[in-house]
N, C-alpha and C positions, 0 to 999 in steps of 0.2 A: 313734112320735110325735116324738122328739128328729128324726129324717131331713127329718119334714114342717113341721117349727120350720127348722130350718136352710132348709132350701129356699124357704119363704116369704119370712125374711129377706133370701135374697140375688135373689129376682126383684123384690123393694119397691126395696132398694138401685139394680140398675139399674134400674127404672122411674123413679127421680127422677133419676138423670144424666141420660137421656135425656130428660125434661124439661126439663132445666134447661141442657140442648145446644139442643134445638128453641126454648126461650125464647130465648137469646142470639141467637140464630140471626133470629128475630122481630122481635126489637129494631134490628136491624141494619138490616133491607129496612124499616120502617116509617120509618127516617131517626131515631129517638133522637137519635144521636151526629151531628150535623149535620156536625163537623170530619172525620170519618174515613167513608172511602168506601166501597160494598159490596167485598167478598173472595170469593174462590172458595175450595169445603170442598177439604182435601185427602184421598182414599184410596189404600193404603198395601195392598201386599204384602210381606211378610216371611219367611225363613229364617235357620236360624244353627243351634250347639250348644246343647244344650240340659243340665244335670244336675241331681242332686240332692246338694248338699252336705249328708251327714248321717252315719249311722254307720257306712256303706257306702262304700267305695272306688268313685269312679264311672266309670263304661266312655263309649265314645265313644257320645252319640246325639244327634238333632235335634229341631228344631221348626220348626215350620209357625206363618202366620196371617196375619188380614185387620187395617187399623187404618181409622178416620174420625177426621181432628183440623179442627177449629173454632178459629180467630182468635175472642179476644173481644177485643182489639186490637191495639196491636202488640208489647207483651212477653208476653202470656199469651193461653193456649190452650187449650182441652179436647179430650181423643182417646179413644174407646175401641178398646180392642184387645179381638179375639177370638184365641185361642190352643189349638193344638194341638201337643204333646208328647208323646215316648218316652222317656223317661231310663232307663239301665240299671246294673247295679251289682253289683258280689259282692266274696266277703272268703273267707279258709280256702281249704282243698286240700281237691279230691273225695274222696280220697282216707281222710281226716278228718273224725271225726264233727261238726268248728266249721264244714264249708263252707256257705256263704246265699250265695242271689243274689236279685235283683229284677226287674224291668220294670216300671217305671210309665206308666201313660196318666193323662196329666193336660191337661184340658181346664177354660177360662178364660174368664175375662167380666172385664174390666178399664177403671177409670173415671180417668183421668191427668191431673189439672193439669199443664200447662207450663209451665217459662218459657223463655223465649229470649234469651240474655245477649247475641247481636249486636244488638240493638235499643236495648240502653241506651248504645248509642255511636251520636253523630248524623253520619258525618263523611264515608260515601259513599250515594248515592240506592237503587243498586239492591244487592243484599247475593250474595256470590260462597255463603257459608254460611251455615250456620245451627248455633250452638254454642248446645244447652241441658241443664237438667237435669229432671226428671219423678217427682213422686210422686201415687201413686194408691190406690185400695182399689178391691175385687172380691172374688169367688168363684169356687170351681172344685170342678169333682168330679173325683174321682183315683181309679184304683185299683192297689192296688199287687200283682202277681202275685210269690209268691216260690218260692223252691226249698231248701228244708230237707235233701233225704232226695237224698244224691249218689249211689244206686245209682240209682234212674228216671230223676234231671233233668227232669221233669216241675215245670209252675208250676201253682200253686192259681191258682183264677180268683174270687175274693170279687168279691161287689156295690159297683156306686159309693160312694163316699164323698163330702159336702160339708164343705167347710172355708174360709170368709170367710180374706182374706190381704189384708197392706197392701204394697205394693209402691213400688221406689225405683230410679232407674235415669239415665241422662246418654247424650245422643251427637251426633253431628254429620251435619248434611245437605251436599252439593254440588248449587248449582243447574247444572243441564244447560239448562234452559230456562225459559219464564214458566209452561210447560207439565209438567214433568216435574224431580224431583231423586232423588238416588241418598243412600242413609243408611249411618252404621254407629252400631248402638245396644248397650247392655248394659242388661241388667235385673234386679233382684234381688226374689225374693217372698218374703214373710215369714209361712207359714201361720197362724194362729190358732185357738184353742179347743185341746180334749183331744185333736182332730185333728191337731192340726199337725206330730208326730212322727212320724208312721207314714206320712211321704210316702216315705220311701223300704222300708215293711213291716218296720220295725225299733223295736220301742217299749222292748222289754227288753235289759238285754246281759246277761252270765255275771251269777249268783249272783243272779238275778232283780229286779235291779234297770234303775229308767228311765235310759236315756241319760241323759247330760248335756247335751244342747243339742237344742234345736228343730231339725228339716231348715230348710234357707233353698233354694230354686232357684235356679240362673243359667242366664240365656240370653244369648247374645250374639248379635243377627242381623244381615244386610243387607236393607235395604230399599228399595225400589224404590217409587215416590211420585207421583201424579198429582195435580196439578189441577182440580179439576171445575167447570164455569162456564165463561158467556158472557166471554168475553175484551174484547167490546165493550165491555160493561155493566158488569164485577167486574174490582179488579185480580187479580194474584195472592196469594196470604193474606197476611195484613199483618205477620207476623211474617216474611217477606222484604222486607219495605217500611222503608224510612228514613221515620218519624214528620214529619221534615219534606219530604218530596219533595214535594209539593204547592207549598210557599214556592219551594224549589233551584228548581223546573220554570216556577215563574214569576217569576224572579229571571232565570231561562236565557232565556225568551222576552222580558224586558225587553232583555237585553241585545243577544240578535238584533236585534230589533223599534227599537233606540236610533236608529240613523242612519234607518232608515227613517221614524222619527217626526220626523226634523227634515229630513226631504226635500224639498227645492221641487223638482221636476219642470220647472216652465214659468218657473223663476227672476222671478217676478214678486214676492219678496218676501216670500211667505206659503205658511207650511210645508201640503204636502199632505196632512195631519192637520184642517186648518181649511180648507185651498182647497176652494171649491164651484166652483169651474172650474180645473180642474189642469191645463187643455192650453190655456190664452191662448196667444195668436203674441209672441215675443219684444218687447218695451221698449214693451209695451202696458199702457196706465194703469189701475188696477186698485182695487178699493176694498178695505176691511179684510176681507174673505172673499174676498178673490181674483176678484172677480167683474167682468166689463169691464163699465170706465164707459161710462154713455149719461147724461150729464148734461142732456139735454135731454127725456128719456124720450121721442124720435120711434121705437125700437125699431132706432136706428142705432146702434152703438157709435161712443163718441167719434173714435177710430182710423182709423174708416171716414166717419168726419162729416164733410161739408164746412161746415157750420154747426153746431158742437155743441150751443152754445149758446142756440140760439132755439126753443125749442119751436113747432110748429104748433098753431096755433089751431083751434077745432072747425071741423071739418069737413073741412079743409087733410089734403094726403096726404104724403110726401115721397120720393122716392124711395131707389134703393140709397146714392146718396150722402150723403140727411141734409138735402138742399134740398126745401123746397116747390114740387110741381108747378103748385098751383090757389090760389096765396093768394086770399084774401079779405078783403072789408071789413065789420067788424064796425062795426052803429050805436054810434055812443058810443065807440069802441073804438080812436081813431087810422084812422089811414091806411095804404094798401096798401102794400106794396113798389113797383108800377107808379108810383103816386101821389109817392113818394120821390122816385124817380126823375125823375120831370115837375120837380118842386121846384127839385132839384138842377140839371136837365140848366136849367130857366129863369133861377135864382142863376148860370149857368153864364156864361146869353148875356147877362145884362143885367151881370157881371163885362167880358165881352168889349165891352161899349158902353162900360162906365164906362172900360177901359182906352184903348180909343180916343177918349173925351172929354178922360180925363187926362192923354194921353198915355205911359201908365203908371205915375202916381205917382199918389198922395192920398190921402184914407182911405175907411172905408168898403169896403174891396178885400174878395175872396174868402180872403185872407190872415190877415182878421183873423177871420175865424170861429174861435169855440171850440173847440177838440178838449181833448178829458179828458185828465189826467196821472196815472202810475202811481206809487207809489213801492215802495222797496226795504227791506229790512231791513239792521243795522247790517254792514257789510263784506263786502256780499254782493251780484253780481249776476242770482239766484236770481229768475225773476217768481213772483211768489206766484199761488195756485189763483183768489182773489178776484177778481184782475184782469183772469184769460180774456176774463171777459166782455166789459169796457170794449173789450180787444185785437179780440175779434169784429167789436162793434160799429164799429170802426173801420176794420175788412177789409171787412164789409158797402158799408161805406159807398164804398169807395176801388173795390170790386166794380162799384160803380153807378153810379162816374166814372172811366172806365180810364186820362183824360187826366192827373188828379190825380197829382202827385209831393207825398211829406208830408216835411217835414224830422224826425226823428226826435234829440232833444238831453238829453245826460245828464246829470248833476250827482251831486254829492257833498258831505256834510257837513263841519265846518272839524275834523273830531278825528282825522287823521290829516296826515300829510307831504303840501304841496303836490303833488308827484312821484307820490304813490301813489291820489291822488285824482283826478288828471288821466286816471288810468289806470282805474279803476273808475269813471267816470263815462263813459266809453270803451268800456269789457266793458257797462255796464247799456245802453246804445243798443243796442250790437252785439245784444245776450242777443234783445230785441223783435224788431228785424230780424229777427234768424233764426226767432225764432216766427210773426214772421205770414209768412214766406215757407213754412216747412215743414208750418205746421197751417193756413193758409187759402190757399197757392197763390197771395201776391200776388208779381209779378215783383221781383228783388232790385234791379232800376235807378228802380224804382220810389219808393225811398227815398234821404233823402238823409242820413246820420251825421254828428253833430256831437257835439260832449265841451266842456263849462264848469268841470268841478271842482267846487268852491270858490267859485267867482268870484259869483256871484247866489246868494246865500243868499235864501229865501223869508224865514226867523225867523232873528234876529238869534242866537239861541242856535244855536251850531255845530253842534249834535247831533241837533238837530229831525230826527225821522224826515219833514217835511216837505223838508227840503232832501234828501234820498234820494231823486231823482227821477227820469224822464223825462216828458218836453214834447213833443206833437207839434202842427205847423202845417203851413200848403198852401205849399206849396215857393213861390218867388219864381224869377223867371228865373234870378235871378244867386246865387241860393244852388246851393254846391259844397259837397262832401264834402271833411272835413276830415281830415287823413291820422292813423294814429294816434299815439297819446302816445311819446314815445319810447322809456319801458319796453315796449312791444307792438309785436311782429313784425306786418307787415301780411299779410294773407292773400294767397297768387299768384291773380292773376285775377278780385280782389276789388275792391268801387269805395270 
């Protein structure tokens, strides 16, 4: 009865660790711990010395076994070891009626909390070892064969015994791989009950009395360690893992990823992180996503526009350039371009009679027609985006009379140096010229440069963004280009 009490209790025993391994285990793939990643189990082959420290002097023997150890995160672990052992042992001369010897068979079931003291240091990702210590409780059945009578040398062979044991032990792993580590462990078992002295078949000594001390076992083994698990899917058990590698690994890819996040590729200004066109052609005008301007929405880019700024009207097509093939005339809507044209080329010839009625003086001339004036921001020859348009509109125009020469005239506000104002009223002519020669293709002889400073204030107050100007008019015979200011080198080849 006592044998099938014992043996109950220690198959209940492991039935709940391995419960309570397969829960953990559970918890883990169901995502619980949302911060901490699935693990691969490890299993474990083992050998080493094995004895019995007891009343017995003990002789060289081994042990054998299998282990499963379970991450429940990254400093603790649950393992059961299975375990087979021979310990052997004698005392006295044959010779002598004191000589004993033994042989034990001791066979194990073992339940081991871990911990793992590399873990409570955060200070590299991936762990070269693994130092811990292990306590655990189990059962074993044992039997102990001995030899009393030193004329046969002959061992008695008794029936198994059960005896529940708490056990305690430390040791070190070498990672070889994500896949595989190599160990060296020590372990100490501590029998229990009435049983626990007679592991090594010694419960009496001389003069019929009990030992003094309970057997303890040691084994010392190497073990050899696998990984189990999808390597895609599971790291390696966590207790090789740095608790922060997750943050390092994406602390590591920030800093790779640094330069490349403030990359502009097409140098247009706007890092390839936000550019929705990362391959624009060089000092191509772009908007805040990086996207080529089409300011006119004709499906031209501005770059490629020869009119960027006039959208076609319904129905109007335009071709690769950005011009309208087929304008048209909307009722209510103004006048064609053709129609322009007629206008102009008729202001043209009846400018031509009046000069020959005035001889070329009087008013009323084609001189005095209005053209729109741009201005400038403070100490800046810079055209602003606003004024494309008006600039368009005035290439359009100059487009549709090729005879037309426009005098182009700059000025500047009274808050700087006579000397420095002559000169920026110089640069802001110049700045136009070169815009409509390069963004609409009108001939550069076509204009004529002139610079005021200072000198015609529009508003009496010096500072008037009004007086930031340029002025343009229909050239007169006898207007000439004026050379520039004498801080400004004049360009070679330039009018």
């Amino acid at each position: 009865m006592t044998m099938t009490k014992r043996s109950t209790l220690l198959l209940t025993l492991l039935f709940f660790i391995g419960v309570a391994v397969l829960h953990a285990q559970e918890e883990e793939e169901s995502g619980a711990d949302y911060g901490t990643p699935k693990d691969m189990i490890e299993f474990g082959l083992h050998g080493g010395y094995f004895f019995v420290g007891g009343d017995v002097p003990h002789q060289p023997s081994y042990g054998v076994g299998f282990h499963v150890r379970k991450s429940l995160d990254y400093v603790f672990s649950v393992r059961f070891d299975g375990f087979y052992g021979s310990a052997r042992g004698e005392e006295g001369d044959p010779v002598d009626d004191d000589f004993f010897e033994h042989e034990t068979t001791y066979i194990s079931g073992t339940a081991f909390g871990i911990i793992s003291a590399n873990n409570l240091r955060w200070n590299r990702s991936t762990r070269k070892t693994n130092l811990y210590a292990l306590v655990g409780v189990g059962g074993a059945a044992f039997k102990p064969r001995v030899n009393v009578d030193q004329r046969s040398g002959d061992l008695t062979d008794p029936a198994f015994s059960i005896a529940p044991h708490v056990a305690t032990g430390a040791g070190i792993a070498f990672r070889i791989s994500d896949r595989m580590n190599i160990g060296l462990e020590h372990q100490i078992f501590f029998p229990m009950g009435s049983l626990g002295d007679n592991i090594d078949g010694q419960t009496i000594q001389g003069g019929g009395n009990r030992t003094l001390s309970r057997d303890m076992l040691n084994y010392t083994s190497v073990r050899l360690n696998f990984n189990i698990g999808n390597a895609t899917k599971a790291s390696p058990p966590l207790y090789w893992v740095n608790p922060m590698e997750n943050v390092m690994n994406e602390l590591d890819n920030i800093k790779k990823n640094q330069g490349a996040a403030l990359q502009d590729s097409d140098g247009d200004g706007v890092i390839d992180a936000i550019d929705q066109e990362p391959n624009t052609p060089p000092d191509v005008p772009v908007d805040t996503k990086g996207r080529t301007l089409d300011s006119d929405r004709d499906g031209v880019p501005d770059y490629k526009d020869r009119e960027p700024y006039f959208p076609p009207r319904p129905g109007e097509r335009v071709n690769e350039e950005g011009v309208v093939v087929n304008p048209t005339s909307v009722p209510g809507g103004g006048v064609s371009e053709d129609r322009v044209r007629e206008i102009i080329s008729e202001e043209l010839q009846n400018y031509q009679l009046r000069q020959n009625e005035s001889g070329g003086a009087g008013g009323g001339q084609m001189t005095e027609w209005f053209l729109p004036m741009i201005h400038f921001g403070t100490d800046s020859d810079r055209i602003k985006y606003a004024d494309y348009g008006t600039l368009a509109s005035i290439a359009r125009m100059m487009k549709g009379n090729p005879q037309l020469r426009i005098v182009v005239t700059g000025f500047a506000d009274a808050s700087a140096p006579e000397s420095y104002n002559d000169e920026l009223s110089y640069l802001r002519a110049k700045a136009v010229v070169d815009h409509m020669v390069s963004n609409h293709g009108i001939g550069r002889g076509r204009f004529v440069v002139q610079w005021k400073g200072e000198s015609e204030l529009l508003v009496p107050s010096g500072n008037s963004y009004m007086n930031r100007r340029v002025e343009f008019r229909v050239a007169q015979p006898d207007d000439v280009e004026m050379d520039p200011p004498a801080g400004v080198k004049k360009e070679e080849g330039g009018f």
